[in-house]
N, C-alpha and C positions, 0 to 999 in steps of 0.2 A: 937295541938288540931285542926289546920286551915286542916292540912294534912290529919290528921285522918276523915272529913268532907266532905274533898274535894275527899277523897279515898272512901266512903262509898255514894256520891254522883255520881261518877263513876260507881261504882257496880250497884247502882239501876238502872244502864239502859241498864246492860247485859240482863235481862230477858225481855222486848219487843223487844230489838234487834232478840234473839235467838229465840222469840216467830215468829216475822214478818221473817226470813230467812226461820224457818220451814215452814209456810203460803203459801209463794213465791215458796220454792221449789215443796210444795202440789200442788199449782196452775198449775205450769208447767206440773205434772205428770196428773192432772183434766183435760187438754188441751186438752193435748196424749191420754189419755183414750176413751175422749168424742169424737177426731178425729175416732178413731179404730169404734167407735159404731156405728158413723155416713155410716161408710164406709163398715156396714150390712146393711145399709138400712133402719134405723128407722127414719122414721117422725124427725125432727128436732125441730118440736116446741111440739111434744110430750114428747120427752125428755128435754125440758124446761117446761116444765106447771109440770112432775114428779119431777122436780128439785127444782120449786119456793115450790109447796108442801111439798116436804120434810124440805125444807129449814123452813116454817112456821111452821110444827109442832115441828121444833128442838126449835126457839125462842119465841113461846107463851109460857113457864113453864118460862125460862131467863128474857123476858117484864114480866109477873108476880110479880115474886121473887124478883126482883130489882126497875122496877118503878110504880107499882100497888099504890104508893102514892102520886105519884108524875104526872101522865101522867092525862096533860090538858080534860078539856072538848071536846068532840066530834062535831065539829058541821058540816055541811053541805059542808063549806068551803072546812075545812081541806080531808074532807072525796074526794073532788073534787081534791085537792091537791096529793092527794097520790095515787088515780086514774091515775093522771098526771105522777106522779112522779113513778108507775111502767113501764108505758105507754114506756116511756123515758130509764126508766136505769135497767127494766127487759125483755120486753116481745117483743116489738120493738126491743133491740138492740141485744136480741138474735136471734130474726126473721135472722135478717142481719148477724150477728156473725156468727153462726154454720151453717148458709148457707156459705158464705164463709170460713168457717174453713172445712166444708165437698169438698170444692174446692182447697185447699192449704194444708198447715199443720200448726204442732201446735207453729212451729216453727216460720212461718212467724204472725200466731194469734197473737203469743204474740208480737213481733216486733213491731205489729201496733198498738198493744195498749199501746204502749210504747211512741207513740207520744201523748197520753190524757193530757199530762200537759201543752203542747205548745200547742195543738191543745184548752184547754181552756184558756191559756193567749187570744189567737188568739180571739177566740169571746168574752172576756171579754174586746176587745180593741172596738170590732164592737157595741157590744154592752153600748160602754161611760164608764162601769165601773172601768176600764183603762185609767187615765190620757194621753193625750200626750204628756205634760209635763215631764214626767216620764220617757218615753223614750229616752229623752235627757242624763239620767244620765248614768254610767259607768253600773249601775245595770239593767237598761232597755234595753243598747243597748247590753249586755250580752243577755238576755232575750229572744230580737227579732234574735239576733246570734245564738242560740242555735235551737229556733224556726225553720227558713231557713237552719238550719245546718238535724235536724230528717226529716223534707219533702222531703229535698234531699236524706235523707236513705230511706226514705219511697218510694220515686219513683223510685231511684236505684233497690229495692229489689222488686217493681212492675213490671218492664217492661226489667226487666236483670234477667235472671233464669241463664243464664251461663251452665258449665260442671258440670257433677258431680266430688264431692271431695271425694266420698266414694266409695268402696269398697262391698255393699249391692246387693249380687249376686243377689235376691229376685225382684229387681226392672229396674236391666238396662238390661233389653231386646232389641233386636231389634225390631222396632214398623213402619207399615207402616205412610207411609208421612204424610196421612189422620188424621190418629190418632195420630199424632203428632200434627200437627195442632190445633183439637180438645180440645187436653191437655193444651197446650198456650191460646186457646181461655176463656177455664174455669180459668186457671192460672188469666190474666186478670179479667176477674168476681168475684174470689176471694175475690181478692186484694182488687178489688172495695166497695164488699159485707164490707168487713170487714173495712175498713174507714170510710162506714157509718154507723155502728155501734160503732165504735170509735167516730164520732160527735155525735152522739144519748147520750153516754155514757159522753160525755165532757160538750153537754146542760143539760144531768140530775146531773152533780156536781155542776153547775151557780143554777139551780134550789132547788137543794137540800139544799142551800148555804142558802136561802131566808123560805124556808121549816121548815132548822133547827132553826132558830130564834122564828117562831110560835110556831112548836112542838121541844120541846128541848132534848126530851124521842128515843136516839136510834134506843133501841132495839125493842120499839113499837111501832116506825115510820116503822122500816128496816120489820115487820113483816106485818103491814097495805099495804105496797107497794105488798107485796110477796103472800099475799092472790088477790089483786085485778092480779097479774101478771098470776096467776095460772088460772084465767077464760079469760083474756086476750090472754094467748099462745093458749090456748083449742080452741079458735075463731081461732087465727093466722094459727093453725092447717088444717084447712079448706081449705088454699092455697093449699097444695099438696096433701089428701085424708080426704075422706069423710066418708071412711069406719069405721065404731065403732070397728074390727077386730084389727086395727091397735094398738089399747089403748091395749089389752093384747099383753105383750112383756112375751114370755117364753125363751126367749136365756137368761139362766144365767150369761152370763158374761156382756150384756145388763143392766142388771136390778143390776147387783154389780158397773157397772158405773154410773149408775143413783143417785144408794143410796150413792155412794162414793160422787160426783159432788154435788150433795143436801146437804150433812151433810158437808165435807169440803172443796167445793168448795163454797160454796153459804152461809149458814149458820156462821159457825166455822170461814171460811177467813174472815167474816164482821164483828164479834166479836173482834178477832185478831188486825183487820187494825185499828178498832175502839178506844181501847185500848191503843195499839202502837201511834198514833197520839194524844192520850191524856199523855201519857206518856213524847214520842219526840219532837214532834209537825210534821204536816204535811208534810213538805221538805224534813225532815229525814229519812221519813215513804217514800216517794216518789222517794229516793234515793238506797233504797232498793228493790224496785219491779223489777228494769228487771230484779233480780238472777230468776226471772219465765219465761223469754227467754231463759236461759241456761238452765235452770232444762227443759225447753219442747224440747230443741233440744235434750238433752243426752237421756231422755227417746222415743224420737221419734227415735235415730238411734238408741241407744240400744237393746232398749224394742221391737218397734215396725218396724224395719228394714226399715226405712221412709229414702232415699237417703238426702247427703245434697249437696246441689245446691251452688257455689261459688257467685252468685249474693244474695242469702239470706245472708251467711256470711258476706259477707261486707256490703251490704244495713242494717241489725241490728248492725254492728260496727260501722256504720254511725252514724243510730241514736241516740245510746247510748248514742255517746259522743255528741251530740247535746242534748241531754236531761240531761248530765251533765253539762254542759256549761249553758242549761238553769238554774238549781239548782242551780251553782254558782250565776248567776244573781237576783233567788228568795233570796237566803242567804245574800249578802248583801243588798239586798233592806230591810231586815229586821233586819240587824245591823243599817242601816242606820236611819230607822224609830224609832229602841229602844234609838239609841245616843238623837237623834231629842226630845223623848218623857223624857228622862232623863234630859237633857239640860232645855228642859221647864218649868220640875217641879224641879231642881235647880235654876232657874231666878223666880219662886212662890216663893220659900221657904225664897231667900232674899227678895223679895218686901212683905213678911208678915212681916220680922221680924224686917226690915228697921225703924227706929223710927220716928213718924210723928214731919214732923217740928213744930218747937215751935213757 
């Protein structure tokens, strides 16, 4: 009967597994996509303000259906909060993302977002909510290991572009010096872009952290944030044209990345992670996201004939495994917390039953 329990306790955690891999492999192919659109020439935060859009109309019917009885009072606060909290982990951090991803590829995109969990241990140290105590233990200094271990991929894969490994007749031209240069210099910018985007992205999960404890409603926090993001981009828009022209996008293939990136990239993938971390728990769920580094390289050389660089390959095998290393240090930090919490309510349950002296 233990086995039969223990067998059907397994199963149930095949399907957010297979749910969060398809997610992941979506994200990567959302990356590539979104790269190819950029590289028409569309507004970047136009196709973020279509994106939070779309995204909103997919989870207002979801926030309905599911927590229309449950979702707190509205006050001025919160409404301030989620202001915030698009500010941080939509509209802003695509500002910076898709500028940088329109300078790189989708490859190195995902790479750098693959250091968001070290990078928010990292400010969860600065900002105290991080013992230093902690650090001393085998699971901290895992932690801070893994940490120094993706910066190192991170800068490898920043300032080492290397030879190419492909074969992508479409891209290795010969290019005068200038325009080489040129190429390096945006390479750089990228990189850059996209880090700051990844700390935007790492303070809007410290924030979100403190958010979800207020409003504990998901799907209609994740939609409050995505309405205030869509007039937020629409402003952000403004940096690079002014023109109303630009809002009608009639390249079809434009406007099937938009709706694609809106419905599963934005939408669907939040639902999905959401889910999946309610199911696994967050480590697990975290442990699963770079398969959206491979799935953006195969569809970037595949699909999209996007050369691969030997300093990218190895700067995101860096990472990886510095962002596994860190996971090992989250996972027993939280063996070690459940022992701790086990132990204590064992030492309760004798000192209740202990009989008082006579």
């Amino acid at each position: 009967m233990g086995e039969d329990m223990r067998g059907v306790g397994v199963a149930a955690k095949w399907p957010p597994v297979i749910v969060m891999v398809i997610s992941q492999v979506a994200m990567g192919s959302v990356n590539a996509l979104v790269k190819k659109a950029l590289d028409v020439g569309v507004n970047h935060m136009i196709i973020g303000a279509y994106r939070m859009a779309i995204s909103s109309f997919i989870l207002v019917p979801i926030a309905y259906i599911l927590e229309r009885k449950i979702i707190p009072k509205i006050t001025l606060r919160l409404m301030v909060d989620h202001f915030i909290s698009g500010l941080l982990g939509a509209s802003l951090m695509q500002f910076f993302y898709l500028l940088g991803l329109s300078y790189t590829s989708a490859t190195v995109s995902c790479a750098l977002v693959s250091l968001m969990p070290a990078i928010t241990f990292a400010f969860a140290f600065i900002f105290r909510t991080e013992k230093v105590q902690n650090l001393k233990t085998q699971a901290g200094m895992l932690k801070v290991m893994g940490t120094l271990i993706c910066i190192s991929g991170a800068l490898f894969l920043t300032f080492y572009k290397g030879p190419h490994i492909s074969n992508s007749h479409s891209h290795i031209e010969s290019l005068p010096h200038n325009n080489n240069n040129n190429k390096t210099k945006n390479w750089l910018l990228g990189c850059l872009y996209l880090t700051i985007g990844t700390l935007l992205l790492s303070l809007w999960m410290l924030f979100q952290g403190t958010l979800s404890v207020k409003y504990p409603c998901n799907f209609s926090s994740t939609c409050l944030m995505s309405v205030f993001a869509v007039f937020q981009c629409a402003l952000l828009s403004l940096y690079k044209s002014r023109d109303v022209k630009d809002w009608v996008i009639d390249d079809k293939f434009v406007i099937g990345v938009i709706v694609y990136a809106g419905v599963i990239g934005q939408a669907m993938s939040t639902v999905a992670t959401m889910w999946a971390i309610k199911k696994l728990g967050a480590v697990f769920v975290s442990a699963i996201m770079p398969i959206s580094l491979f799935s953006a390289t195969l569809f970037d050389f595949l699909l999209l004939h996007t050369p691969l660089y030997l300093g990218s390959v190895i700067g995101s095998i860096v990472t990886i495994m510095g962002l596994y290393v860190f996971l090992w240090g989250k996972k027993k930090e939280t063996e070690a917390s459940r022992m701790n919490n086990e132990d204590q309510n064992s030492n309760n349950d004798k000192d209740s039953t202990r009989s008082p002296p006579v």
